[in-house]
C-alpha positions as CSV (number, residue, x, y, z in Angstrom):
1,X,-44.1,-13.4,-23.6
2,X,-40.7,-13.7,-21.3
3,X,-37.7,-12.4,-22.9
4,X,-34.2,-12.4,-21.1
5,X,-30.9,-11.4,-23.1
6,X,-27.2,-12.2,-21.7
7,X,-24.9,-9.9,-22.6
8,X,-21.1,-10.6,-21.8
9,X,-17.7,-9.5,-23.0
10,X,-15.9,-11.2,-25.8
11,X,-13.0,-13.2,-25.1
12,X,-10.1,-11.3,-25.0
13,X,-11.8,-8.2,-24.0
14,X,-9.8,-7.3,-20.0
15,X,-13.2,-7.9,-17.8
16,X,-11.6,-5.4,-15.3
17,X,-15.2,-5.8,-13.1
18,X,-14.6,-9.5,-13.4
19,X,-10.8,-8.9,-12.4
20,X,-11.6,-6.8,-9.0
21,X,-14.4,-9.4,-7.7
22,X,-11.8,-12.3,-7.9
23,X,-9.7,-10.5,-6.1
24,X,-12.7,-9.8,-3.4
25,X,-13.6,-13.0,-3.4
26,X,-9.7,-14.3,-3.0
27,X,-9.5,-12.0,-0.3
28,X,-12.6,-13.6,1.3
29,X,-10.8,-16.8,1.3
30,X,-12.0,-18.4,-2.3
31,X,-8.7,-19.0,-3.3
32,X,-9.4,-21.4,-5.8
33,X,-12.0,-19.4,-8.2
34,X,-10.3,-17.7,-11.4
35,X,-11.1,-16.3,-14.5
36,X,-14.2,-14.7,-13.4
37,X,-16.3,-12.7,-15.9
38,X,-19.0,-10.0,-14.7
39,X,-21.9,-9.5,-17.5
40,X,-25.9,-8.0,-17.4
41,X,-28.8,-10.3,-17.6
42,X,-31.8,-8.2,-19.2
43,X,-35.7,-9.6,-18.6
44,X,-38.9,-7.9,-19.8
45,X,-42.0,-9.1,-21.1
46,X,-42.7,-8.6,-25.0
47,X,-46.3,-8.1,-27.0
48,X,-47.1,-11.1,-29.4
49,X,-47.3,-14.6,-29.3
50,X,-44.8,-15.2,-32.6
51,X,-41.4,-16.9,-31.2
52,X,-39.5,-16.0,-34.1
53,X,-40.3,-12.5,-34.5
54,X,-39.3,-12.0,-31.4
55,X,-36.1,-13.5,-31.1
56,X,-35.8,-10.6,-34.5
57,X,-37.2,-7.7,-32.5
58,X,-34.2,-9.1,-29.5
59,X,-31.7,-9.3,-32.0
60,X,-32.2,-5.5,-33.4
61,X,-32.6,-4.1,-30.1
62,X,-29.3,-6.1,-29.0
63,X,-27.4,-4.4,-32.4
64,X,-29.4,-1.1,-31.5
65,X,-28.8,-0.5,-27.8
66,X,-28.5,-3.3,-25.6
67,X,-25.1,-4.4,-26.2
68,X,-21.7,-2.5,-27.5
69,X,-21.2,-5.4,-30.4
70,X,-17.3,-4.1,-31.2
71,X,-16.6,-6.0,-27.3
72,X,-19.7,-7.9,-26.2
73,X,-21.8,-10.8,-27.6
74,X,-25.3,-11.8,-26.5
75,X,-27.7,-14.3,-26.2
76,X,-31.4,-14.2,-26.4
77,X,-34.0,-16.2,-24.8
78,X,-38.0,-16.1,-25.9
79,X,-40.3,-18.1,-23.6
């Protein structure tokens, strides 16, 4: 099965990534975007056909590795 996970910073975390491509795309004459946030989009395919498990195995591997949980949150998606 398709599995994708979102990983972004928490609010209140200084996105400094986001920060310097507002300030590319200002200079590029897209004045009116702001507050822009910069995080990592994760797909891969997963063995089994049980949704729920899954979404489990995401989660750990989210806690384990895939995101730093003291300044980013995540999302997982199972299709």
């Amino acid at each position: 099965m398709k599995a994708k996970v979102h990983v972004y910073l928490k609010p209140g975390v200084l996105d400094v990534q986001g920060k310097a491509v507002e300030g590319a795309l200002h200079d590029l004459g897209w004045g009116g975007v702001s507050n822009v946030r910069v995080g990592k989009l994760l797909e891969f395919d997963l063995d089994g056909a049980d949704q729920e498990a899954a979404r489990g195995e995401l989660k750990a591997m989210c806690e384990k590795l895939l995101a730093n949980t003291v300044i980013e949150s995540y999302k997982v998606e199972v299709a």
